[in-house]
N, C-alpha and C positions, 0 to 999 in steps of 0.2 A: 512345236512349243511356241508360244505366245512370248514376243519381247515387249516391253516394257519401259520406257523413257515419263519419268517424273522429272520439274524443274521448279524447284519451290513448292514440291507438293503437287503441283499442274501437270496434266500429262503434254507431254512435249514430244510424242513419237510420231504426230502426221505432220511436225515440219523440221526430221531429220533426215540428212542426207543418206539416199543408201548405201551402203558399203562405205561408210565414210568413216566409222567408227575404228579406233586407233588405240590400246591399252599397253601400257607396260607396265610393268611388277617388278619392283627390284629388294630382294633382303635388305631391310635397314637401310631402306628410302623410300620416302612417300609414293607410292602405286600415281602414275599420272593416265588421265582419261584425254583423248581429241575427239570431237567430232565436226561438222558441219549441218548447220541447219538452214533453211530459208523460211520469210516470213514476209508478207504483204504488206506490213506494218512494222516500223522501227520502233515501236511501244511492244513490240510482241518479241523485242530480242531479251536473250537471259541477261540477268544482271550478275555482276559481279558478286561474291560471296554467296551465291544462293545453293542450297543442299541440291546435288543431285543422285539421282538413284537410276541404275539401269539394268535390268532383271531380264532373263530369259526363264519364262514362263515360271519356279519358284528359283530358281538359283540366281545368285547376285552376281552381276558380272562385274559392275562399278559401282562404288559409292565414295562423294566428297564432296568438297565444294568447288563451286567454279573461281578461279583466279584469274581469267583473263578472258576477253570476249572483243575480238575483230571485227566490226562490222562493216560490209561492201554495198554499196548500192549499185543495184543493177537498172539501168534505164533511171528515169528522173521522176522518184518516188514511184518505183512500179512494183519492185521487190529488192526485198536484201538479205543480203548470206552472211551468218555468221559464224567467224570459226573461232570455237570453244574449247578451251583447254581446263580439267579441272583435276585440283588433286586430292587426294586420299586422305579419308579422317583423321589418319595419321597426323596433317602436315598444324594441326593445330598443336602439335608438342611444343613445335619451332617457339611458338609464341608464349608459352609460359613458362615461366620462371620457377625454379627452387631455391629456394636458403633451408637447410635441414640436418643435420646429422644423425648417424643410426648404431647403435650399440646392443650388440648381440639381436641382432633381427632377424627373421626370414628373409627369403627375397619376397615371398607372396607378401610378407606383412608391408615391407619396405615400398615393395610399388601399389599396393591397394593404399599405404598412408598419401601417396605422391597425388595419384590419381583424384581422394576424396579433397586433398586441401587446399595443391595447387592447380588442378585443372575443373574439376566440380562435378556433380553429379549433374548441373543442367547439359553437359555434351552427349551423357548417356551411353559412358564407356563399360563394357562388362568385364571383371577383372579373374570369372570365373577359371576362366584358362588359364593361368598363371598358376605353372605349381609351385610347391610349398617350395620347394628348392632351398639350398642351405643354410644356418644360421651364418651370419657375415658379423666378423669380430666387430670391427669400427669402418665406417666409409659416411663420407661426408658430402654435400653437395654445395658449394657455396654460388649462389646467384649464379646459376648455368639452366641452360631451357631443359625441359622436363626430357626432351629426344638424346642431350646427351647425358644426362641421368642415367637416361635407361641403357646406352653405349657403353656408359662404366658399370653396370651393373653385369651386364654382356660380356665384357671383358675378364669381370672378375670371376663372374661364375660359368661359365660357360654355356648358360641358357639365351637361346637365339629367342628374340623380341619380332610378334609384329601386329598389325590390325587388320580384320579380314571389314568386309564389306559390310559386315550385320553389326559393329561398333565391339565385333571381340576383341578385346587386348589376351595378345600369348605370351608367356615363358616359357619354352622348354627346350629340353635336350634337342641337339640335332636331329638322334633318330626316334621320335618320339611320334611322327607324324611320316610313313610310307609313300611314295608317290604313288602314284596308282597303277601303274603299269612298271614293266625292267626292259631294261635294253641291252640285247643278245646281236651278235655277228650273223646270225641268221632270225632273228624278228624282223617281222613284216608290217610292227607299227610308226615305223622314220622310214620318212623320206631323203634323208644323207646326216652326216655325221663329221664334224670334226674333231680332232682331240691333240691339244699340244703339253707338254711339259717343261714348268717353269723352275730351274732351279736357285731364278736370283736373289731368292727373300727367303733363303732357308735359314733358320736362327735355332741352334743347338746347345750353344752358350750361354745363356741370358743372365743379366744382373738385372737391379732392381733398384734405383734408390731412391727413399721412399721423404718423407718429412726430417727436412734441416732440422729442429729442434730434439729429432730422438726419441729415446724410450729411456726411462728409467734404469740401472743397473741394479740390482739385486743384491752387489756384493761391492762393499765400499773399499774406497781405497785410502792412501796416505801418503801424501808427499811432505819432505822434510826442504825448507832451506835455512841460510846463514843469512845476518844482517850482515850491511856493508858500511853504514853511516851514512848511503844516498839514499838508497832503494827504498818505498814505500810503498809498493803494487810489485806482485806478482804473477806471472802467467802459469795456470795451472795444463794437465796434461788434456784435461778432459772440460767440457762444461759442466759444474756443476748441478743436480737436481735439487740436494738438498748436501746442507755444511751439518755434519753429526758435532764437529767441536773444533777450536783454532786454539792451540798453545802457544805460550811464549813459555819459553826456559821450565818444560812441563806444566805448567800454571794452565789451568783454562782461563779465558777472556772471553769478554761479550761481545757478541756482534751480531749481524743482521743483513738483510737486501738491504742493495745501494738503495732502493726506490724508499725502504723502511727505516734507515738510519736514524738509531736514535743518540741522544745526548751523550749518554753514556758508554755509546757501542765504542769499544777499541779498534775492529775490524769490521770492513763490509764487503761482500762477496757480489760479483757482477750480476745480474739478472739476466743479463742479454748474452754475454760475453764468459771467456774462461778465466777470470783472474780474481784476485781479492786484495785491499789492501788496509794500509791504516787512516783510520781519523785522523780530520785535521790537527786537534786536541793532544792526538800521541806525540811523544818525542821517536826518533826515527832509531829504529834500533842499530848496532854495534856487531861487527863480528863477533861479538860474543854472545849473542846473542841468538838465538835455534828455534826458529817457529813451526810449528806441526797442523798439519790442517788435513783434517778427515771429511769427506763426504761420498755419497750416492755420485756418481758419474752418469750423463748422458751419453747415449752410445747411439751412433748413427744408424738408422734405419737400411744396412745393406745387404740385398740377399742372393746369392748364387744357384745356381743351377742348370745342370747337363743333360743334356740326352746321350748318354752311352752306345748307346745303340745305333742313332744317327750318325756320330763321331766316327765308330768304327765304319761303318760303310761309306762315308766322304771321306774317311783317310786311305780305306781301298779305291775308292776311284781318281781322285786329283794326286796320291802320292804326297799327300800333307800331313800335317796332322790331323784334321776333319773337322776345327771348330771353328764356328760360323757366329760369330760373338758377336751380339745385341745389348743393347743398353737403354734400361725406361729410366728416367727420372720422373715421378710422379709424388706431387709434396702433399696429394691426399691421399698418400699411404701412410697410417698413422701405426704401424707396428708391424716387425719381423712375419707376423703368421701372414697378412694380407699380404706382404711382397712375396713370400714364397709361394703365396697361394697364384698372384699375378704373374710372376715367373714361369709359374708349370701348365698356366693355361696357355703364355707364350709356345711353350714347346708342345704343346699339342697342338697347335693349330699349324707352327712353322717349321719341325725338325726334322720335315721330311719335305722331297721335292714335290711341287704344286702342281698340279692337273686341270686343264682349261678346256674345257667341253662345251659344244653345241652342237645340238640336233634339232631337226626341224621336220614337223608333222602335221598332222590336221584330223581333226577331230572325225573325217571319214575312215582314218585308216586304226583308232582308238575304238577300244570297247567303246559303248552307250553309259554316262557318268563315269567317263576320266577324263579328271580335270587336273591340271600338272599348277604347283602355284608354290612360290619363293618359301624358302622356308623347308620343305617338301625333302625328305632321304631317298636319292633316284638311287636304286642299283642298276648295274651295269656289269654286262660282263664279255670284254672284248678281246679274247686272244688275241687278234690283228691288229691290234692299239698297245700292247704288254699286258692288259689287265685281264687275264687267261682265272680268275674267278673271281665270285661274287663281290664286287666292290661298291660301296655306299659312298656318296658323292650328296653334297647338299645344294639344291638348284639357287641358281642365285636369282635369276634374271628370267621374264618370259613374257617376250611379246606377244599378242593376240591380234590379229588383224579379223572382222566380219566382213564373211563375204558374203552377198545375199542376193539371191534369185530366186528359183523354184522355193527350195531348202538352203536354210543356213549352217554355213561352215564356217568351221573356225581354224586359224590356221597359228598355229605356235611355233616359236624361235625358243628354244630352251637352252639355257645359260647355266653350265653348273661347274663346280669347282671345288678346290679341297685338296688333302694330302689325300696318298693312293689306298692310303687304307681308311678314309673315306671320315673324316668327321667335322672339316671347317674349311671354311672356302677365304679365297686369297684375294678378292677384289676390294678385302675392306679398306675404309678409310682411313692411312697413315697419320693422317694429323690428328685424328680422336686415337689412334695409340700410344700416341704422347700423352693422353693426360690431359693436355693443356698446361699444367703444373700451376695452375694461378686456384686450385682449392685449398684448402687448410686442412688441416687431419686431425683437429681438435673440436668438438661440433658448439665448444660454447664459445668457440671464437668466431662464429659465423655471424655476420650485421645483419640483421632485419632490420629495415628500411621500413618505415611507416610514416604516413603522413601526420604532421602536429598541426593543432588548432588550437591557436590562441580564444577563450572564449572569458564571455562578462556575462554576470546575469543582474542586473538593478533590479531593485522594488521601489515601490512610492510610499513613502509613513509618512503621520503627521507629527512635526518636530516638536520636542519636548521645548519650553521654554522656561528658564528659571534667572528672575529679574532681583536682580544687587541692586540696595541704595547705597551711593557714596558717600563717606570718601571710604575706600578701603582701609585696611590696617592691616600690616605687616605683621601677623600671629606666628607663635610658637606652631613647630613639622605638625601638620593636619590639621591645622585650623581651616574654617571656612567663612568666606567666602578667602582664597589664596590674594595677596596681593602681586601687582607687578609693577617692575621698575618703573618710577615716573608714574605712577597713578596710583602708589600709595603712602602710607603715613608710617611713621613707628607706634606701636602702642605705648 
């Protein structure tokens, strides 16, 4: 087969080094390309930011842009090498931005709107591959790049995201896409094998907590207190959502938000806060005095969740109880159903001990079209490692080094990982499972940022002129011509 080096659209394959080519592929990070090339002319090195594409005969092997370019001079102006690093079309999420919220959405709907508004259809992303995947109650993005949009969408659904070479954007289940070959104790397609097991990020207990502000309560409540002759403000049990009715001595009274206070209000209730008190206007009431105050309660957004099954098999091995208690605070979680939901994909991915796999092979020792790439459901099935049958493992990681002489080889490092019954791998990154916690969970609080321009528009007319002889006179409301102080007379 016939390789293929484009650089800006230009073919760039007679001044690539050979066997110099260098690919890694990593789940939920930009795929990076190396190579080395030489050129006769320092006008003939790649620029920066230019698309490259690198095809073995129709199959893609890289595609991105280039982000960084070394150049060496060999001899004085005789030739020079340049070494070129470029990364995956991916790596243009990093750079754009969302502000957005989404209510009762698919996932397809949710990243096809992402795609068309904040990234564009000039990058020429295809969002065909994304399936329709769940309706999602509320999730919000506030001013976060489009890469980690799509990591909380990841998290919440548990549809793995990536870009292949040809500008597919995917969603799907882990096992949705087979690697192309399985690896057995006796297969003769690996060249060695390692395999460890992690049990320090097992998380069996999860909570959840979600947006400061709450959800509304359903079911109203009522607190009674006594005046004192000081007191004027009181601290309720809960944050109010909404006040149904404030008594004095049974009597209803008016009142309102602190922010809304009117004239008339007797009472105002906090906005931000759980308390309510009196107008300045009111006299302070008397032990004798019994105020009653009904409203909606906000109820903090917190949700729990076990793995039973995990529990019991780490309280048989350690002699404990078995639970391995985790904690997200994420403030764009705007309701109970999304933290529960964020919880139990917690426990799918963590409630069992993690499995850290690499194998390493070469495309002599692989059928003809197997190609192993991140993302990819490897089964494996290795009594002499514990995992005595079929188990699915998600590759995480896969280097590719070309080697090239007679025929070209390709040699892969493959990186996979996962609980042992095979559905999420453990390399991800801990600081996007926080959340960050700086979104909001209400989507019409989110700031759009726009630029303002002050603008003028003149035109040129010819001015009307209308000439008064003096002396004016001071006339009766609407007379004309008006007089003005000191330039006129009394009639």
């Amino acid at each position: 087969m016939a390789k293929t080096l484009t650089v800006a659209a230009v073919n760039y394959l007679p001044k690539l080094r050979t066997s110099s080519v260098r690919i890694t592929e990593q789940l939920r990070k930009t795929g990076v390309m190396s190579f080395l090339a030489t050129t006769d002319n320092i006008a003939d090195a790649p620029g920066e930011g230019s698309e490259v594409v690198y095809k073995d005969d129709t199959r893609f092997l890289f595609g991105g842009y280039i982000t960084k370019v070394t150049n060496d001079e060999l001899g004085i102006a005789s030739q020079y090498t340049h070494s070129v690093e470029v990364s995956g079309y991916d790596s243009i999420f990093n750079n754009k931005i969302i502000a957005r919220g989404y209510t009762d959405k698919t996932l397809a709907y949710i990243v096809a709107d992402i795609i068309t508004d904040f990234v564009g259809a000039s990058y020429g992303f295809n969002v065909t591959n994304v399936a329709t995947g769940p309706t999602i109650e509320t999730i919000s993005f506030d001013h976060i790049s489009v890469r980690d949009a799509f990591k909380k969408l990841e998290k919440l659904t548990g549809y793995i995201w990536w870009v292949d070479y040809e500008k597919n954007l995917y969603f799907q289940l882990e096992t949705a896409t087979a690697a192309p070959e399985i690896v057995t104790d006796t297969s003769a397609n690996i060249e060695s094998i390692n395999i460890a097991y992690d049990t320090t990020q097992v998380r069996n207990d999860v909570t959840v907590i979600g947006s400061a502000d709450g959800f509304q309560s359903l079911d109203p409540i009522t607190e009674t207190f006594i005046g004192d002759s000081e007191l004027r403000s009181w601290s309720l049990e809960a944050k109010p959502s909404e006040v149904i009715s404030i008594k004095v001595n049974t009597v209803s009274q008016q009142f309102s938000l602190d922010v809304n206070e009117r004239e008339a209000d007797v009472f105002v209730y906090s906005y931000s806060g759980q308390s309510f008190k009196q107008t300045e206007a009111q006299t302070t009431l008397t032990a004798s005095d019994t105020i009653e105050i009904s409203y909606y309660p906000r109820l903090p957004i917190i949700e729990r969740k076990e793995d039973t099954t995990s529990i019991a098999f780490f309280a048989a091995k350690d002699g404990g109880n078995g639970h391995y208690l985790y904690t997200i605070k994420d403030t764009s979680i705007g309701s109970i159903a999304e933290a529960g939901d964020r919880a139990q994909q917690e426990l799918n991915d963590y409630a069992d001990a993690l499995v850290e796999g690499t194998i390493v092979t070469r495309s002599g020792l692989l059928t003809a079209g197997s190609y192993f790439a991140p993302g990819q459901a490897l089964t494996v099935n290795l009594p002499s490692y514990g995992l005595s049958t079929d188990t699915v493992f998600t590759i995480q990681e896969v280097r590719i080094a070309v080697s090239e002489g007679d025929t070209t080889e390709y040699q892969y490092t493959i990186k996979f990982g996962g609980k042992p019954v095979g559905l999420k791998e453990f390399l991800e990154d801990l600081a996007a499972k926080q959340g960050k916690g700086t979104e909001v969970a209400d989507a019409t609080e989110i700031l759009i940022i726009k630029n303002v321009k002050d603008t003028m528009e003149a035109a040129e007319t010819t001015p009307t002129i209308i000439k008064d002889t003096p002396p004016y006179i001071w006339g009766p409301s609407g007379s004309s011509p008006v007089g003005k102080w000191n330039l006129a007379e009394w009639s």
